[in-house]
N, C-alpha and C positions, 0 to 999 in steps of 0.2 A: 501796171501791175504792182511796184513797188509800192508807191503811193495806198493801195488797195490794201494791202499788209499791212503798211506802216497804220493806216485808220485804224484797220481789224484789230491789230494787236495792242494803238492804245488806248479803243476801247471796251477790250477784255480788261486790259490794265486797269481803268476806273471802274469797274463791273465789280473786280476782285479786290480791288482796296477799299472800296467806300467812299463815300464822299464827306464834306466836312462841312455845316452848316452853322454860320454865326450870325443869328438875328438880334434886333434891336425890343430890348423890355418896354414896348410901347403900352404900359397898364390905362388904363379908364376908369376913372371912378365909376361908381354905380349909384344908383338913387337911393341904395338904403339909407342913409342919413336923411331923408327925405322923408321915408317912414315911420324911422325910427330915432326914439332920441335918447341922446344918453346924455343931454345939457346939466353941468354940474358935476357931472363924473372925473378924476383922473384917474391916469394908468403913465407908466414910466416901464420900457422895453427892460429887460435883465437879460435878455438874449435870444436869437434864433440860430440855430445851427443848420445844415445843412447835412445828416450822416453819412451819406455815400462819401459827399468830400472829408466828414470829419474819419471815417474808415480807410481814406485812400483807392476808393474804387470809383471817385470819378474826380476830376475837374471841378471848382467851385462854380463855374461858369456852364455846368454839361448837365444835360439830362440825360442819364443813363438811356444805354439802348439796349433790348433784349431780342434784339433780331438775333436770328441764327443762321440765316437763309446768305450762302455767296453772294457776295457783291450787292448786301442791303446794311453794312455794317456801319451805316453813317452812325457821326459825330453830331450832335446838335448841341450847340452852346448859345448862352444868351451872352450880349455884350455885358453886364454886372453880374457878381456872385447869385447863384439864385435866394440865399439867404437874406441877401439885400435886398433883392426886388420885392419877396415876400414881405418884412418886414417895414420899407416904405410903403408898399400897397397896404398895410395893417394900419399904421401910423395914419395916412390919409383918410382912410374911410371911417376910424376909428372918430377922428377930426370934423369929417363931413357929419356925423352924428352928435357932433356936439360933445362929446370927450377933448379931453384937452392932455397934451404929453407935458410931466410934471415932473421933474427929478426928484420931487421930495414925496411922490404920491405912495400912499401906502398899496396899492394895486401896482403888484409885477410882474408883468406877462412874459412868461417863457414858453419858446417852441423849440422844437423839433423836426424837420422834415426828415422823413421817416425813407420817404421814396418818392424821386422823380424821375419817370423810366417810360419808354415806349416801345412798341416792337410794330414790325410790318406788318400790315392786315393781310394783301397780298403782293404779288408782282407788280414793280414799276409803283405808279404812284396811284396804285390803290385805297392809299389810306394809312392810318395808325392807329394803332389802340397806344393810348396815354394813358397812366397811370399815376396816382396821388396820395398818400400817406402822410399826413401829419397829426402831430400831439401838440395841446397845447393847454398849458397849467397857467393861473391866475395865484399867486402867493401873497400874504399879507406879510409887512415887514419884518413881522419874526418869523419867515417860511411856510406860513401853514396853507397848506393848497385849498382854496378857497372855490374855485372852479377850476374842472377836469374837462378836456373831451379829445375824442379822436376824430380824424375826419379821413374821408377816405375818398376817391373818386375815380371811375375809369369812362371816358369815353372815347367814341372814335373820330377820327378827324379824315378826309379827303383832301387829295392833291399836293403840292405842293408843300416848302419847307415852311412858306410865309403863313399857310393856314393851322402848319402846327406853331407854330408861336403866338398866332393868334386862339387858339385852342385854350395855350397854355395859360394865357393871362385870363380868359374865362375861367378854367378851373380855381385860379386864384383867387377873384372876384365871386365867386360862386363859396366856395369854401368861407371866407372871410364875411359872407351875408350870410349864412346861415350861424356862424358866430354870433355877430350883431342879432341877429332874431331870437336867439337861443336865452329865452327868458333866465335862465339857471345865472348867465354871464351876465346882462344887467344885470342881475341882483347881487352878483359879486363886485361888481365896477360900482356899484350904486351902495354898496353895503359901508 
């Protein structure tokens, strides 16, 4: 009977605190560099931020959770800042496309991640709705924003913590090819 209690109660326990989830940034390139070519082009990073960390409302490493529901308040963190991950997955595919990172290039790409957040679909491991918000400006050396855009994206993920991580770096890679297609950005990386 003890034993029976001692489960019950430290399984309320983790019910009511949440669990804490730290996966590994394992990104893939994609074949846009494949289709598209940006050969000739440079660009030189000036920065990606991450706001929720730059606010203090999360971890550099976390994706916000907007669960509200007892005992679904998990933590989900990547092993690197997510502003790094974004940023090398840019840098690479920018690369696979035939762009080249140039410290002297007059193309300076600045982001923003605006929002990185998820909440529970439903009970247990029902699912998540992800969620994705970034900005990201193209400036030529003396500032002038040369290319603008937003990008935004939600979808849903099932099961476990391993398929939202893998979710996440899709959203990434999906965001970052429709960059790459976004005729408006060659012609500023080209301009």
């Amino acid at each position: 009977m003890k034993k029976l209690i001692l489960f019950v109660g430290l399984t309320i326990a983790v019910l009511v605190s949440g669990c804490s989830f730290t996966q590994t940034s394992n990104y893939q390139i994609s074949d846009i560099g494949k289709r598209v070519s940006l050969e000739g082009c440079t660009f030189k990073i000036g920065g990606i931020k991450y706001l929720p960390f730059e606010k203090g409302q999360a971890r550099s490493t976390e994706v916000v959770n907007k669960t509200t529901l007892p005992g679904f308040g998990h933590d989900f963190n990547f092993d690197k800042p997510i502003a790094e991950i974004v940023e090398s997955a840019l840098v690479n595919e920018l690369n696979a496309a035939g762009s080249e990172e140039y410290s002297q290039s007059k193309n300076v790409i600045y982001a923003e991640i605006v929002e990185a957040s998820m909440a529970v679909r439903g009970l247990g491991y029902g699912g998540w709705r992800l969620f994705y918000h970034a900005k990201l400006q193209v400036q030529n050396t003396s500032g002038q924003v040369t290319y603008s855009r937003d990008f935004g994206q939600m979808t849903k993920t099932h099961g476990a913590a391993i398929s939202v991580s893998e979710s996440w770096m899709v959203i990434i890679r999906e965001s970052i090819a429709t960059l790459i297609n976004d005729h408006d950005f060659q012609v500023a990386l080209k301009g």
